[in-house]
N, C-alpha and C positions, 0 to 999 in steps of 0.2 A: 518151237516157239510156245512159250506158256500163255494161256488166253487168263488174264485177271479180271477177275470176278469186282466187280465196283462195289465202294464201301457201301454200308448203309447210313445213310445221315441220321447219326442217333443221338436223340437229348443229351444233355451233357450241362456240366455245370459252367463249361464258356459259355455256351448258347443260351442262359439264363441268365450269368452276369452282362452277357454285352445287353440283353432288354431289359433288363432291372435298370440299367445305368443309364440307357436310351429316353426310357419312362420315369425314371427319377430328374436327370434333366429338363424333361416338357417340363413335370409336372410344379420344378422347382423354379425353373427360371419362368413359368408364368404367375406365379405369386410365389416372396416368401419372404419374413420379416425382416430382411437387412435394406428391404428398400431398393435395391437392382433387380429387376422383373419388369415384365410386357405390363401388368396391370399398375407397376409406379409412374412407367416411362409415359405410357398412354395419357394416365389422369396427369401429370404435369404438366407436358410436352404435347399435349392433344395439338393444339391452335398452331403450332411452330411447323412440326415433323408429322402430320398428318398424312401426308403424302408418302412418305417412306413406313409411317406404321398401318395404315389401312392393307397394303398386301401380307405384309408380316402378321397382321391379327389372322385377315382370309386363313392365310396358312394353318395356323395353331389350330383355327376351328375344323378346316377337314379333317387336321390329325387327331386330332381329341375324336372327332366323330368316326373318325378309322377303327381307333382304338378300344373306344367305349362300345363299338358295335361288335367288334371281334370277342372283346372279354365278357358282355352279355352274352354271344349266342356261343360260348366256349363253354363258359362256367354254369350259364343259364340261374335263373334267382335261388335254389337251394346251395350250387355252388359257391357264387359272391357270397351269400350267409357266412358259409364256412368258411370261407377264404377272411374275409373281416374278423369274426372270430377268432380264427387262427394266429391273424396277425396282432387283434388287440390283445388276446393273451399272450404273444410275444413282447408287445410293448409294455404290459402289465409286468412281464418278470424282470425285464429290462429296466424301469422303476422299482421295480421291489427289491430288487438287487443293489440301487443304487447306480449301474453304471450310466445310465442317463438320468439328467436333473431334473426334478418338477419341484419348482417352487412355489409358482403360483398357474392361473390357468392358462397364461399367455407362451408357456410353454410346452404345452398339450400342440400347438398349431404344427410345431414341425415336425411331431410322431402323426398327425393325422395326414399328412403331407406325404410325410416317409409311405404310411401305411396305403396312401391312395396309388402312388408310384407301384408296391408292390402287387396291388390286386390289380392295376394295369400288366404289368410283366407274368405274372401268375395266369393271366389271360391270353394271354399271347404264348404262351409256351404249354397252355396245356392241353391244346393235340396233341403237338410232341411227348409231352408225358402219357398221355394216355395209349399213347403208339407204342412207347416201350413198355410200360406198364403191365397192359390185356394184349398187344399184338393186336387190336381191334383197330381200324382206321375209321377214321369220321369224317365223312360226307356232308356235306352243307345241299342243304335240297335248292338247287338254282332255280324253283318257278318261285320261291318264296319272297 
């Protein structure tokens, strides 16, 4: 009988698409300018559906507060720098190229949109990057 050795759970570009796409979701379907989102539904619909959107808001704010907590103490503020950075020069060549439109600056909303999704998932995956990376594991100090 051969004894197999278990894998090791290593970063990987599924494991980045499935949170990029997770964090593009919140962060889309809670604002964005087609007008279907928590923040149209809410302001229109407040006085009628109050009662089915008061849990559904609850909800959004523990995750947002899940999220934003994880990717602060991941990245910590010189990494969010970099990570913003990184992304708005991505967005910047992605315009200078042309393959996305800036007309005017009502079109800026859904790169900063895009770009807030990605430093959420950039947040959330990079222990794991840094685990394959240095081999180095990161400990969260639990008295904190």
């Amino acid at each position: 009988m051969r004894i197999r050795r278990p894998r090791p759970r290593n970063f990987g570009f599924a494991m980045f698409a499935v949170r990029l796409f997770g964090a593009l979701f919140l962060v889309l379907s809670t604002y964005n300018a087609s007008g279907y989102s928590l923040v149209h539904w809410i302001g229109e619909r407040w006085s009628q559906d109050w009662l089915v959107q008061l849990p559904i808001l609850c909800l959004y704010v523990v995750v947002y507060m899940l999220l934003i907590r994880v990717t602060t103490r991941q990245l910590r503020a010189p990494g969010i720098a970099l990570t913003v950075a990184l992304l708005g020069s991505l967005a910047y060549l992605l315009v200078d190229a042309g393959v996305v439109p800036l007309r005017d600056m009502s079109d800026l909303l859904p790169i900063v949109l895009y770009m807030y999704g990605g430093l959420i998932a950039i947040g959330m995956c990079w222990a794991s990057a840094w685990v394959m990376l240095t081999g180095q594991v990161s400990v969260d100090n639990l008295n904190a």
